[in-house]
Backbone as a ProteinNet text record, in pm:
[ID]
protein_1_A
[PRIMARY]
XXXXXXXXXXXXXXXXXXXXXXXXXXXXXXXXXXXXXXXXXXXXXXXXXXXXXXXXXXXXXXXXXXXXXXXXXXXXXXXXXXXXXXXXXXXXXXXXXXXXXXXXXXXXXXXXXXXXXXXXXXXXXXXXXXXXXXXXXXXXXXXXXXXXXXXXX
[TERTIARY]
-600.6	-538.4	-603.6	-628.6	-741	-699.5	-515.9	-451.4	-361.9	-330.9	-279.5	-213	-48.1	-42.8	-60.9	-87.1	-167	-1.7	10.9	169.7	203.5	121.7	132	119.7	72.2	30.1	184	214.9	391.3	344.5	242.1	199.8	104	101.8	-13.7	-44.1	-121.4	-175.4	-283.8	-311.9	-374.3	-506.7	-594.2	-703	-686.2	-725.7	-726.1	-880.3	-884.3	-967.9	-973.3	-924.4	-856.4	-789.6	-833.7	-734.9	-649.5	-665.1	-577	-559.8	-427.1	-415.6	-433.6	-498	-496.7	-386.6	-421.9	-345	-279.4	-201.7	-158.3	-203.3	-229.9	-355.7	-270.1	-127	-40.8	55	48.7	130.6	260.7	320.4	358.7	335.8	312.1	320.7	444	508.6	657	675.6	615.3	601.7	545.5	492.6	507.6	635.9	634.2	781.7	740.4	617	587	482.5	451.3	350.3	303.6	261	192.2	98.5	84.6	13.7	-38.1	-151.1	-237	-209.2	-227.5	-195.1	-277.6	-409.6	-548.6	-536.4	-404	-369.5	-297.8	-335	-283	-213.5	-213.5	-160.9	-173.6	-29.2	-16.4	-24.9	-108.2	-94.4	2	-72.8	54.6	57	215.9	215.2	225.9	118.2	50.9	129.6	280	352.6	476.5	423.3	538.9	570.8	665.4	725.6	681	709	675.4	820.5	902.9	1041.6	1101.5	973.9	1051	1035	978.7	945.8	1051.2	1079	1175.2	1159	1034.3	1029.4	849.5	909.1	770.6	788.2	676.8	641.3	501.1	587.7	527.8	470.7	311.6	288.1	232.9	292.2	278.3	166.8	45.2	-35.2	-30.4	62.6	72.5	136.5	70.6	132.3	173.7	138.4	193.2	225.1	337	330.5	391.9	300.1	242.9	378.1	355.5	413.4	443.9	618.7	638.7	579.7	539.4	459.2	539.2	652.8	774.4	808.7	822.6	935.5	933.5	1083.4	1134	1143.2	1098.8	1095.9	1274.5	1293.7	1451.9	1473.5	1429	1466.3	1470.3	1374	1376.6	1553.4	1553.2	1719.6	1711.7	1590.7	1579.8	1443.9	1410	1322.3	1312.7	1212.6	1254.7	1069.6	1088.1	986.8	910.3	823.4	832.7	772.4	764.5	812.2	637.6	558.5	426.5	427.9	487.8	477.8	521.7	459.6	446.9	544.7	449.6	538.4	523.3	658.2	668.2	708.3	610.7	572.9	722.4	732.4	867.2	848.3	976.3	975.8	947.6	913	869.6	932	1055.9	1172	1256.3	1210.3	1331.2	1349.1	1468.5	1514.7	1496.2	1471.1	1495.5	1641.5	1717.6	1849	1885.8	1831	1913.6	1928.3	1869	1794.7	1956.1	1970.3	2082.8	2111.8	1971.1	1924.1	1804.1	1810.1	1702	1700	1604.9	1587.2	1445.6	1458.5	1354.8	1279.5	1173.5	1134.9	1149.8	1124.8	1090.9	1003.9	875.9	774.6	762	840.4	870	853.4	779.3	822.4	856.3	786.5	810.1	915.5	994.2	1009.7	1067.3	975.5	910.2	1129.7	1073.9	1190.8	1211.5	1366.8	1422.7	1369.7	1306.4	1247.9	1340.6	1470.5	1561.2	1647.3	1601.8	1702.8	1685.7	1869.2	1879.3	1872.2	1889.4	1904.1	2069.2	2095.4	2277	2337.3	2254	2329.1	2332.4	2245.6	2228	2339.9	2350.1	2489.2	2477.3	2351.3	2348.5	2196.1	2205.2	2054.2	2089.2	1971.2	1928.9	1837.7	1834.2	1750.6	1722.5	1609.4	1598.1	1688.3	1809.3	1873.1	1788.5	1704.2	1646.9	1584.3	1576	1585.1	1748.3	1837.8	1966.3	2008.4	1941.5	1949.7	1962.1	1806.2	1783.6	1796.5	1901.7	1952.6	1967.6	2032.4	2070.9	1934.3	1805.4	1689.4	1619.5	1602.2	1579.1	1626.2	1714.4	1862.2	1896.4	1990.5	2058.2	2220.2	2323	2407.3	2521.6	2508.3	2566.6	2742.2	2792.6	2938.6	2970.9	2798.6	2856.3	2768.9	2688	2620.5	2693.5	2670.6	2672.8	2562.1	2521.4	2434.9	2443.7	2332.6	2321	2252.7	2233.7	2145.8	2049.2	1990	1940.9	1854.4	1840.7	1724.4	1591.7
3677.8	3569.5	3435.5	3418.1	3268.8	3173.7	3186.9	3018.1	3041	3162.8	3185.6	3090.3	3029.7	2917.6	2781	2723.1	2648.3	2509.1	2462.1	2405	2330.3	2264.2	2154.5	2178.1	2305.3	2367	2413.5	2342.4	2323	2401.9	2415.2	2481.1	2536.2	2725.3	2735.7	2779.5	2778	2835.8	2917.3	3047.1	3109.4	3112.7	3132.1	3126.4	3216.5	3194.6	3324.1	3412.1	3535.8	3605	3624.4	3627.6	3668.3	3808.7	3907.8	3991.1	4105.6	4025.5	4084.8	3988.4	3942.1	3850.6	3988.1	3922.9	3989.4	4029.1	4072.1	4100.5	3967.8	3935.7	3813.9	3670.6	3683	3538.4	3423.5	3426.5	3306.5	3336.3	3433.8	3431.8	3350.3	3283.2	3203.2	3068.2	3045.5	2877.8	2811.2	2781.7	2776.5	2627.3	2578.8	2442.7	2509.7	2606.7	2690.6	2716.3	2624.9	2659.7	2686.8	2711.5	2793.7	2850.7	2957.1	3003.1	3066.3	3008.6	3070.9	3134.8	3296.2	3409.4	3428.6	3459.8	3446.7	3612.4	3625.8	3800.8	3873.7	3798	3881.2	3942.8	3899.1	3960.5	4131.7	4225	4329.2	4389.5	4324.9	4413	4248	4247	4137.1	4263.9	4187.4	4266.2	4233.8	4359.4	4354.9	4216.9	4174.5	4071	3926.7	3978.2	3825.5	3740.9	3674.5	3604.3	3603.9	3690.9	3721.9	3569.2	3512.4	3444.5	3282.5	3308.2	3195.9	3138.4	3054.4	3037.7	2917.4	2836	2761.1	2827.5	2928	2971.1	3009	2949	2986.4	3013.3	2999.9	3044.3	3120.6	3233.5	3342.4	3361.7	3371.4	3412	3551.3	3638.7	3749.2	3807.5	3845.6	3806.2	3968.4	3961	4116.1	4223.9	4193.4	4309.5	4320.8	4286.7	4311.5	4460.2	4540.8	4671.3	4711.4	4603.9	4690.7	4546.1	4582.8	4469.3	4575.6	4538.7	4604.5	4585.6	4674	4648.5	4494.9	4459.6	4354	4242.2	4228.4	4150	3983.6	3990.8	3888.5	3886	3955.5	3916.3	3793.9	3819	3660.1	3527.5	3543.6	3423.7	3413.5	3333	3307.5	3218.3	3166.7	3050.4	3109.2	3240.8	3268.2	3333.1	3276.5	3306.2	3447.8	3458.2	3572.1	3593.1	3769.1	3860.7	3928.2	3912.6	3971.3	4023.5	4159.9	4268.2	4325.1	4266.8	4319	4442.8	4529.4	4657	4691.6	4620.1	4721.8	4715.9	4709.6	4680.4	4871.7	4927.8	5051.4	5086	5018.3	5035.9	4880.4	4933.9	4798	4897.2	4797.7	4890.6	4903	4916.3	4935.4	4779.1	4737.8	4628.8	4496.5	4499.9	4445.2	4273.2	4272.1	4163.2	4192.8	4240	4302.5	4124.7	4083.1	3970.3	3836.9	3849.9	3715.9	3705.9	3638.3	3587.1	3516.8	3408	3354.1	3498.1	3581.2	3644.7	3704.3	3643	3723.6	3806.5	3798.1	3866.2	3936.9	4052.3	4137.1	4218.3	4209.1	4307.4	4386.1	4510.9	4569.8	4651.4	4645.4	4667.2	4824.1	4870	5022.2	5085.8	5048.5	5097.4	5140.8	5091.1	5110.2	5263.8	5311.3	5505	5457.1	5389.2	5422.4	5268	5274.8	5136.5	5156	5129.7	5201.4	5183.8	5220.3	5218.7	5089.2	5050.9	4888	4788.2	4808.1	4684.3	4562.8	4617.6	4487	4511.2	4559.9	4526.6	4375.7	4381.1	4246.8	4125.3	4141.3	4069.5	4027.5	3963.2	3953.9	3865.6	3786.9	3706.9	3803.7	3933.6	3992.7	4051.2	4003.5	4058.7	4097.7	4102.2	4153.5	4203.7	4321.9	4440.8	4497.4	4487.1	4569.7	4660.9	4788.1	4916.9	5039.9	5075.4	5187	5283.9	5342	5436.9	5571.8	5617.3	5690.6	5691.5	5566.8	5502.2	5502.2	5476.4	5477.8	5571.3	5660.4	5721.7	5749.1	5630.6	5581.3	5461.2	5398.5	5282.6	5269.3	5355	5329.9	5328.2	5405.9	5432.3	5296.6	5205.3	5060.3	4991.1	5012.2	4890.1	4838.9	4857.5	4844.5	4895.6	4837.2	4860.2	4853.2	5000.6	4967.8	4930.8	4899.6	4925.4	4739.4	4686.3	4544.3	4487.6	4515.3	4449.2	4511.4	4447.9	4445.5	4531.5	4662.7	4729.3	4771.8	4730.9	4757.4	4904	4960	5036	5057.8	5071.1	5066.3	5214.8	5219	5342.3	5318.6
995.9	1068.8	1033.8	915.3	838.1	903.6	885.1	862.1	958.4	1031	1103.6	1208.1	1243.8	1296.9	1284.2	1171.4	1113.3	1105	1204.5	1214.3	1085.2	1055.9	886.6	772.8	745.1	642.6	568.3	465.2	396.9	244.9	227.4	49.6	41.4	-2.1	-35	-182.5	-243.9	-354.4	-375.5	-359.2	-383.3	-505.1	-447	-590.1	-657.3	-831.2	-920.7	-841.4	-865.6	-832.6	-651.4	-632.8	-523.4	-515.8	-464.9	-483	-396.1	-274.8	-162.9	-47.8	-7.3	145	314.7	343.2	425	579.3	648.5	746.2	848.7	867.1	935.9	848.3	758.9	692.7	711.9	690.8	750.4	848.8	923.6	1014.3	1108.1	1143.8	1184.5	1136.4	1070.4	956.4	953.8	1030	1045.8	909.1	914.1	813.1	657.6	635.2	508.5	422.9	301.7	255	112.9	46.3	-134.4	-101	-193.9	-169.1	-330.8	-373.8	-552.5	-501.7	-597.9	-561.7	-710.6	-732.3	-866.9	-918.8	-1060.7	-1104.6	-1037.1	-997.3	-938.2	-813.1	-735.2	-652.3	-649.6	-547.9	-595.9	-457.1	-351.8	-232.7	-119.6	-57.7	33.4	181.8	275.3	395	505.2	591.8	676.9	765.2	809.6	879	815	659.9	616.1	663.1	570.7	599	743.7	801.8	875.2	986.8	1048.2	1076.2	1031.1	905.4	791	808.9	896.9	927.6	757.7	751.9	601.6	511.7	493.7	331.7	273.5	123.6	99.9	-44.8	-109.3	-285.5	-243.8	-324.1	-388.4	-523.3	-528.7	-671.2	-690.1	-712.1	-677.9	-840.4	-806.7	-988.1	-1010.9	-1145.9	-1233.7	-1177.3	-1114.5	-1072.1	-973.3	-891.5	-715.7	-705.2	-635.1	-624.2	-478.2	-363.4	-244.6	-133.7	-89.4	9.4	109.2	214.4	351.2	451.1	501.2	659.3	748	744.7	763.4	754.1	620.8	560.5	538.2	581.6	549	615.9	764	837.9	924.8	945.5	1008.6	923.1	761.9	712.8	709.1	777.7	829.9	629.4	593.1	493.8	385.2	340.4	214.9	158.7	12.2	-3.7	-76.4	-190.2	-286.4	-296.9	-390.1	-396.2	-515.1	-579.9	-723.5	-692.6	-684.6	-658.2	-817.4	-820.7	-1037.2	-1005.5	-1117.4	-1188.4	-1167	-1128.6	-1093	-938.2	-846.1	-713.9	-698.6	-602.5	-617.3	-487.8	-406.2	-216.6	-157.9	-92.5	14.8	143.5	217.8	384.3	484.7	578.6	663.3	733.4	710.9	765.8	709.5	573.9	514.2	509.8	488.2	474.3	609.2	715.7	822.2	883.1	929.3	995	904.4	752.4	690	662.2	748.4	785.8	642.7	562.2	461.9	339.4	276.5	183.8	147	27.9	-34.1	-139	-190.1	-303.2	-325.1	-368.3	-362.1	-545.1	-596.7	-686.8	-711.4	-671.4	-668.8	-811	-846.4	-971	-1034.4	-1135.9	-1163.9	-1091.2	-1085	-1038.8	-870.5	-844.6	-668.4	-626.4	-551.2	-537.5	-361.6	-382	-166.8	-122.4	-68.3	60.2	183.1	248.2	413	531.9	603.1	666.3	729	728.7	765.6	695.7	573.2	497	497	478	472.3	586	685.3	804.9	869.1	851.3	956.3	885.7	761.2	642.1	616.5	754.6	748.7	647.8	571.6	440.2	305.6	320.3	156.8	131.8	-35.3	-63.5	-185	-284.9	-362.5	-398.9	-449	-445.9	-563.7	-633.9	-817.1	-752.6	-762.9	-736.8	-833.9	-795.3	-927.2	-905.6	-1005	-924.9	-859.9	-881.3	-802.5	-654.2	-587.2	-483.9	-409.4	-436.3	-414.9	-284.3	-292.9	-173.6	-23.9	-47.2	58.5	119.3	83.5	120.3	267.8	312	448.3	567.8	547.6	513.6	581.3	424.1	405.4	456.3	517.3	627.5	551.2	441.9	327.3	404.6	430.5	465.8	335.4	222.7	102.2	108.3	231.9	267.8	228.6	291.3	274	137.5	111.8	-45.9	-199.2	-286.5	-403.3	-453.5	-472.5	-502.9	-679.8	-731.5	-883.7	-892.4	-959.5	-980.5	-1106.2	-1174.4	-1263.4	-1293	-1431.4	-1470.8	-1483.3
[MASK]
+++++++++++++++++++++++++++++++++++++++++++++++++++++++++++++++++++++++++++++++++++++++++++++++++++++++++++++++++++++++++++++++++++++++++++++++++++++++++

């Protein structure tokens, strides 16, 4: 909970060598709208960003392998998610209630994503997934009746 609440705080940048955010570390930052994450990072925790209401660009970098348990939620602003191909698991809940988020693409490397990760995500309308994941869409709060679902090998 570092920065936790922190009302003015509009940008962060992460140091190289850094290599895990911790649990709540921006929690509620409602004035948080970028956030650059260094490769040295390898696991965002739970909560970190959760009701980050401006955030609206990530940049999620090649050695990150786990983002935790509603680690995003409520960022009402973010529009898209591009999960790269070493991210292993994303926790339940992860993206649950980011209202703008219309885009999601989740990487190869994915084996786990926890239950309702994207519930309540009422703008998403289009999702790239490993087809072996596909399954469990409904799972993820993936409502495949209303998105654009890709699948991929």
């Amino acid at each position: 909970m570092a920065f936790s609440a922190c009302s003015t705080l509009s940008r962060v940048t992460i140091g190289n060598g850094v290599t895990g955010i911790g649990e709540c570390a921006f929690l509620s930052c409602a004035a948080l709208r970028s956030v650059n994450i260094p490769e040295s990072v390898t696991s965002i925790g739970e909560g970190a960003f959760a009701s980050c209401t401006s955030l609206t660009r990530l940049n999620f970098p090649d050695g990150l392998t786990c983002i935790e348990e509603q680690a995003f939620e409520e960022c009402a602003a973010l529009t898209d998610v591009i999960i790269p191909d070493s991210v292993v698991s994303i926790g339940e809940m992860a993206f649950n209630a980011c209202t703008a988020l219309t885009s999601v693409t989740i990487g190869r490397g994915v084996v786990t994503i926890g239950k309702d990760a994207f519930k309540e995500c009422s703008a998403l309308t289009k999702v790239t997934i490993p087809r072996r994941l596909s399954a469990k869409l409904k799972e993820i709060g993936i409502d495949a009746k209303k998105v654009n679902v890709t699948l991929t090998d």
